[in-house]
N, C-alpha and C positions, 0 to 999 in steps of 0.2 A: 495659306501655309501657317503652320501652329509658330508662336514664336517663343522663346525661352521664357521663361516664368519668373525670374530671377529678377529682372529689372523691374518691377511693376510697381513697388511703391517709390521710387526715381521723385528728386525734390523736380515740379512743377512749376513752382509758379513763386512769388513773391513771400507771402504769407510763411510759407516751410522756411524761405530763407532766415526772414529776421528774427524766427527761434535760436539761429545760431551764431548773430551776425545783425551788429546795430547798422539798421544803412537803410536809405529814404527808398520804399518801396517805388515810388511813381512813374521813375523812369524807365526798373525795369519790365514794370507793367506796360508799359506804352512797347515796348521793341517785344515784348512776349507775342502782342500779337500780329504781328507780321513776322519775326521769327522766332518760334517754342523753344524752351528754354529745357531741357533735362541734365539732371548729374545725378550720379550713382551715391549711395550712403558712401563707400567709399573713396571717389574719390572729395567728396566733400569734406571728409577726415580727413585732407593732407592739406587742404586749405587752410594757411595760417591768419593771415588778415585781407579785410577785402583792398581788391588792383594787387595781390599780390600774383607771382607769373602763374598760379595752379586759376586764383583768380579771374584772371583775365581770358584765360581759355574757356571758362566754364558757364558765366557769369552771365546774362547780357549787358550792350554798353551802350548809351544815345549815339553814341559813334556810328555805329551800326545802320542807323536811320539818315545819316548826312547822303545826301543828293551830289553825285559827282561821274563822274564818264567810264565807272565800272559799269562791267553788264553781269549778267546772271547765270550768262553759259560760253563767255570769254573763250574756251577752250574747243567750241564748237562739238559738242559732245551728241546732241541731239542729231546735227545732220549726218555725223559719224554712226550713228546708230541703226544697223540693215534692217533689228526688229527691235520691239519695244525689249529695253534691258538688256541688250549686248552691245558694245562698243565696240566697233572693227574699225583701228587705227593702223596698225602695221600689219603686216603680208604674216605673218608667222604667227601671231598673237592676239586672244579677245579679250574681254574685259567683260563678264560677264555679272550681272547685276542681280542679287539670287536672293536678296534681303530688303525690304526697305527700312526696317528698324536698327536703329543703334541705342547703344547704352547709356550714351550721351553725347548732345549735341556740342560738337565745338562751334565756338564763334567762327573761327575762320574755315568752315569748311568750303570746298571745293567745290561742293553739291548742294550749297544753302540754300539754289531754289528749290531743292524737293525736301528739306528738310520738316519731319512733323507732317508733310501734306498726307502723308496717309497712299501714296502712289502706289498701292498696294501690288505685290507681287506675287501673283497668284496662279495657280499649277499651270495655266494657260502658257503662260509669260517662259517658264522654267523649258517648257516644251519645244517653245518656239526657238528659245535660245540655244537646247542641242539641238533640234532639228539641224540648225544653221550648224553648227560646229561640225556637226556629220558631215554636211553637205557640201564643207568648204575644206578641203584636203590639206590647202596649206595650214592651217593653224593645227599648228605642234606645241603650244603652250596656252592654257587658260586659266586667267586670275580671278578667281573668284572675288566679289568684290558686294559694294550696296550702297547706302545701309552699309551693316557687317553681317556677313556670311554664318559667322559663331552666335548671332542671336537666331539662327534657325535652331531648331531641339536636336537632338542627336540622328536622331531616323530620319527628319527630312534631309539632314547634311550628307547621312550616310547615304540615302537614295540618288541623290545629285552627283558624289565623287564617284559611286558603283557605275553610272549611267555613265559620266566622265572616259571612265580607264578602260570603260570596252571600247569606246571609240579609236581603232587602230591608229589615225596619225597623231593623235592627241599623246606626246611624250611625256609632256610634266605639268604638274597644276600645282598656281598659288591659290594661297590665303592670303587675302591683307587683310586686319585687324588690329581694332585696338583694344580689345576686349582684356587683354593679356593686364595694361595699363588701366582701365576703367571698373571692370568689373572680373576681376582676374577669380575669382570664385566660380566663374563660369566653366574655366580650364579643370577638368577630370580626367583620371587617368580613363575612363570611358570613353571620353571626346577624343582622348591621345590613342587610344584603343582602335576609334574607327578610322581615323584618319592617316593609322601608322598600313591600314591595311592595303593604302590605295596609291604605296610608293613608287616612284620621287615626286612625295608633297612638301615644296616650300612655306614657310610662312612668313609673310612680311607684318611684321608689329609696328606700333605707331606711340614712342616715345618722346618728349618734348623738352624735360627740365629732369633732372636731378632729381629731385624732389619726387619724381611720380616712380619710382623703382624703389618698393617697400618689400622688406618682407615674405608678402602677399603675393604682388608681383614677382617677384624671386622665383619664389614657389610654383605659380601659374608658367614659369617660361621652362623652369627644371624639367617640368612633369611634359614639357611637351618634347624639349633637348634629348633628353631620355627615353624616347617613344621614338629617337631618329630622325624628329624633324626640322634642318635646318631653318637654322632662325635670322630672318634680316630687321632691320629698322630703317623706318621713314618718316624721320625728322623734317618740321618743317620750319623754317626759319621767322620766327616772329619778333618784330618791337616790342620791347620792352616786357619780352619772356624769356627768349634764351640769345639777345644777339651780342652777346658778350662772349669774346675768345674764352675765356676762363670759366665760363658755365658750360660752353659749348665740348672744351674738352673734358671736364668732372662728368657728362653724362655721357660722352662717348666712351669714357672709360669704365665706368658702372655700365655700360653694356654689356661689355665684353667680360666681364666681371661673371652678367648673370648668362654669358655665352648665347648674346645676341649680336650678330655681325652688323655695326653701324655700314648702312646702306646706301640711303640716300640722306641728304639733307638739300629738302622744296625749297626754291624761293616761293613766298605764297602768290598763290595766282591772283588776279585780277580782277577777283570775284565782285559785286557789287553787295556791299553791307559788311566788308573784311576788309575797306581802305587803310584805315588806321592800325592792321596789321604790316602795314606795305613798308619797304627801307631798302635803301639803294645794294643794286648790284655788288658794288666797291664792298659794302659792310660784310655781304658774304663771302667775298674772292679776301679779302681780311682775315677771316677767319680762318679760311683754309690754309691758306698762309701758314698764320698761326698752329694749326694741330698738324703739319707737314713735319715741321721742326720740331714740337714739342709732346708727339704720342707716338707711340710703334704706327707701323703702318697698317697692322690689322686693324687699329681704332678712325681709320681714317674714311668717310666715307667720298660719295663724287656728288658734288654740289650740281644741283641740275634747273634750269629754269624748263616753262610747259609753256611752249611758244602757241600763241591765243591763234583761233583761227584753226585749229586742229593741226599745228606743224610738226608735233610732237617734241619729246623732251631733246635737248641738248646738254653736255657737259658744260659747264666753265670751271676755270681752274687759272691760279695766279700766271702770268708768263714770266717765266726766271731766265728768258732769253735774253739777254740786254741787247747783243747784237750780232752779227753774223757776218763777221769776214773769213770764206770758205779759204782757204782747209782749216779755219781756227772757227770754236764758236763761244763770244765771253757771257757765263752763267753765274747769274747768282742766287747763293744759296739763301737758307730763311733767317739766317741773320742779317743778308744782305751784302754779306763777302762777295768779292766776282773772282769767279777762277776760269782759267783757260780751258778749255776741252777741244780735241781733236776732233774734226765733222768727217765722218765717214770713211 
């Protein structure tokens, strides 16, 4: 499958870095090769100094290399999988896998074991995975996914959603992407063009700091707002990037800003080579806490862990129950007042 043309001079490797950026190649030479390293010219322009949070996502870290009781498919994704590149976890829904290229690798990705492997995804693969969607009546919604689906070129995306919307039980299909963020120059009113034709198309984008809604980004989410296609985000929670209530509401508010509906916010999974992303439960039920009381509700997203073992996602959310003596129940609020409420 042809893939976009756009990303191809993407900094590699060591050498491009320390043109812009004094810092001891050697380490991240050593984690380069057990996990490749890419970042787009532009988001490397929002990098301020190195370990800063644009940093740290982008970057490789020897962290990455420490030995500890993560695994590499924690979410059992593979046994989940009926054919190569589709993932059938719930009765209504696939996950289907239509890219193996992204713009740039994050450190903490989900999918670091296939990251750079080159898993190529090719017309075979594409076929097999409608076939399956045909064949399986209950799935009413399919998420396009990879890789990122938007580094396919305009024709192969547009052959895949055409192929999609005939399939009579198939209702509505996402996008998840973070192309929007990375390489937002990719977003064309052409790409909003083919994709406005094959309606109700979601898109979920993948925002993380503040810092990454420039502009640019703006522009990339406008042109697709504009074209009708409801826009989510899926924040994922990291150390020492965004797990501070006061970063976490400045970007959830710049979402809605550039009318992207904050979606989700990931605890990060359990990936092996993303340990030192990892931070307790408690610091994201904090959080929410925190942007409960202090944003409208439309800036609020549902904090969600990916129970390992393929159990799928669950909510969490702070309990403001304190206690319950029926017909009375005492709540408190996010500053922490208790008020009484009638139970039923």
């Amino acid at each position: 499958m042809k893939k976009h043309s756009m990303h191809q001079d993407s900094i590699t490797n060591s050498t491009q870095l320390t043109d812009h950026f004094q810092i001891d190649p050697k380490s991240i030479d050593l984690v380069i090769q057990k996990y490749p390293m890419k970042i787009t010219h532009h988001y490397l322009s929002l990098i301020k100094k190195p370990g800063d949070s644009l940093w740290k996502q982008a970057v490789p870290d020897s962290k990455e290399l420490e030995i500890n009781e993560l695994t590499d498919d924690p979410l059992d994704e593979s046994r989940q999988s009926p054919t190569p590149n589709l993932i059938h976890r719930y009765p209504d829904r696939a996950v289907f896998l239509v890219s193996d290229q992204c713009a740039m690798y994050c450190r903490y990705c989900m999918r670091k074991r296939r990251t750079g492997q080159d898993v190529l995804v090719d017309q075979n693969f594409i076929e097999k995975g409608i076939e399956y969607i045909q064949n399986h009546k209950k799935i009413r919604d399919v998420i396009l996914s990879g890789g990122d689906p938007l580094m396919l070129d305009d024709n192969a995306l547009d052959s895949i959603l055409k192929r999609l919307k005939k399939i009579d039980h198939v209702e509505i299909i996402r996008i998840h992407t973070r192309i929007p963020c990375v390489l937002p120059h990719r977003i064309t009113h052409d790409l909003a063009d083919i994709i406005q034709k094959y309606h109700p198309v979601y898109l979920n984008t993948h925002f993380n700091h503040p810092d990454e809604i420039t502009p640019e980004s703006k522009q990339a989410c406008t042109i697709l707002a504009n074209a009708g296609i409801p826009l989510g985000c899926q924040t994922v929670l990291l150390k020492g990037v965004n797990d501070s209530p006061e970063i976490m509401q400045k970007l959830m508010q710049k979402l809605v800003q550039i009318r992207v509906k904050p979606y989700y916010i990931h605890h990060p999974d359990p990936v092996r080579g993303t340990g030192h992303f990892r931070l307790p439960i408690q610091t994201g039920l904090k959080i929410m806490e925190y942007l409960q009381g202090n944003i409208s509700g439309l800036c609020v997203p549902r904090y969600m862990i990916d129970l390992p073992g393929g159990g799928g996602k669950v909510p969490l959310q702070p309990d403001y129950v304190e206690q319950s003596n029926s017909p009375r129940l005492m709540v408190r609020n996010y500053k922490g007042e208790l008020f009484e409420y009638p139970d039923g």
